[in-house]
C-alpha positions as CSV (number, residue, x, y, z in Angstrom):
1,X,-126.0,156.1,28.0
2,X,-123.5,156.1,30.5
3,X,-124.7,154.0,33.3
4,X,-124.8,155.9,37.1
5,X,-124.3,154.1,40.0
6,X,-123.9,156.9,42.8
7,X,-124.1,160.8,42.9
8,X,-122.8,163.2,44.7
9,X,-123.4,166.8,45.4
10,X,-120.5,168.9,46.4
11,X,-121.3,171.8,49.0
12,X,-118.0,174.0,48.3
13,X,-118.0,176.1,45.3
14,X,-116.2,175.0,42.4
15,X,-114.2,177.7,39.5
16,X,-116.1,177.1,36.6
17,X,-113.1,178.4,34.5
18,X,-111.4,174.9,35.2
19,X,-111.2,172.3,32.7
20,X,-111.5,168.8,34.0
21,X,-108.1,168.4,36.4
22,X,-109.9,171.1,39.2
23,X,-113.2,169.0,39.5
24,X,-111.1,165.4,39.3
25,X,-108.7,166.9,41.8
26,X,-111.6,168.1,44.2
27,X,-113.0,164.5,44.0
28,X,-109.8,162.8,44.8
29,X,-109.3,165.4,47.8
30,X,-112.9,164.4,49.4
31,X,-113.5,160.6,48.4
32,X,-109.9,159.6,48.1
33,X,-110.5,158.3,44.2
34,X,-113.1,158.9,41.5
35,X,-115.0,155.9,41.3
36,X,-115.9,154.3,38.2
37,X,-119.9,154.5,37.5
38,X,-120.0,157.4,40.1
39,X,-121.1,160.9,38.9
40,X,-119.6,164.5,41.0
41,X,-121.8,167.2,41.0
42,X,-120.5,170.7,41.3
43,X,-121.8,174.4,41.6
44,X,-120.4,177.8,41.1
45,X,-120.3,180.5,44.2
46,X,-123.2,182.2,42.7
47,X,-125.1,179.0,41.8
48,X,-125.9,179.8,38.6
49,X,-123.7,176.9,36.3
50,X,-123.4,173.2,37.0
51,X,-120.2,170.8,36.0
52,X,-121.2,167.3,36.8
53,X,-118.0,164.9,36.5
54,X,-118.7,161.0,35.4
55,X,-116.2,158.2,35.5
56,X,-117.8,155.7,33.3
57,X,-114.7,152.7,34.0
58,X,-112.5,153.8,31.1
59,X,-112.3,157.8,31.0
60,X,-113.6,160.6,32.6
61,X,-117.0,162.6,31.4
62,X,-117.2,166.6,32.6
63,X,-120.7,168.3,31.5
64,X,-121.5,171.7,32.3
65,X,-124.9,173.6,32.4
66,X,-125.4,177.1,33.1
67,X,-129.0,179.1,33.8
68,X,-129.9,182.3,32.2
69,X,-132.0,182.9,34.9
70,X,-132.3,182.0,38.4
71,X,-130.0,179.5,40.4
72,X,-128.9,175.5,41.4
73,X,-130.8,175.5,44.8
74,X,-127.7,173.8,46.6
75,X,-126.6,171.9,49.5
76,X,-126.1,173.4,52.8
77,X,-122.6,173.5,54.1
78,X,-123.5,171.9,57.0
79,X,-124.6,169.0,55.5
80,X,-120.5,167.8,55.2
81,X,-118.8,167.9,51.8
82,X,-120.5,165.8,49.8
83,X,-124.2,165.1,49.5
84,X,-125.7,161.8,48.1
85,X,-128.4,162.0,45.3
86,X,-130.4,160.0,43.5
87,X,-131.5,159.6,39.8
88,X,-134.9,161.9,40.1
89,X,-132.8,164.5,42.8
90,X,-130.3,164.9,40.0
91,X,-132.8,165.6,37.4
92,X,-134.4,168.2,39.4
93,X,-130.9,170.0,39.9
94,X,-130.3,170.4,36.4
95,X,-133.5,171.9,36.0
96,X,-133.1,174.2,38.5
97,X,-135.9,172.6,40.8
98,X,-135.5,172.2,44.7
99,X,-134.6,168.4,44.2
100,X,-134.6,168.3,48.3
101,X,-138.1,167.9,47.9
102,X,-138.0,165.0,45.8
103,X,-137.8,161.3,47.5
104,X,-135.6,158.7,45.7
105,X,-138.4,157.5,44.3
106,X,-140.2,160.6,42.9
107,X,-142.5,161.2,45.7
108,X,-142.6,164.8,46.5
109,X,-142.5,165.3,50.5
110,X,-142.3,168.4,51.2
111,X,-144.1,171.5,49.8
């Protein structure tokens, strides 16, 4: 397990069809350096595939995930360039669950 001390949502797009230099490159762009124990989240246009980047303190991590059906509810623009998450947000991303309506610590607040 690699251990996860921050995440953070992206609100522009990403190209999916990019290997592991787009996403590290985005990330440097924004925060100014990947940060070790840090994960990057990213979304398509179309919000249908995921690439979440990790830097675990030696290497770099990319994972991708992509729904057959439905979409990533996302981040609004207007919310800057990068959104933090935590732990149980994150989880509900991946699944494809509105992870705005999850509290840091699993409580659901809004319905």
């Amino acid at each position: 397990m690699i251990p996860v001390q921050a995440i953070w949502l992206a609100t522009q797009p990403l190209d999916m069809r990019s290997g592991i230099d787009s996403p590290l490159a985005r990330v440097v762009a924004v925060f100014g350096a990947a940060q070790p124990h840090h994960a990057y989240v990213f979304t398509n246009r179309s919000h249908t595939r995921l690439k979440v980047l990790v830097h675990d303190g030696i290497g770099l991590w990319l994972a991708a995930r992509r729904l057959h059906r439905g979409r990533f509810v996302c981040a609004d623009v207007q919310a800057g360039s990068q959104v933090p998450l935590s732990h149980p947000q994150l989880e509900a991303l991946v699944l494809g669950l509105p992870w705005q309506r999850v509290e840091p610590g699993g409580a659901i607040r809004l319905v």
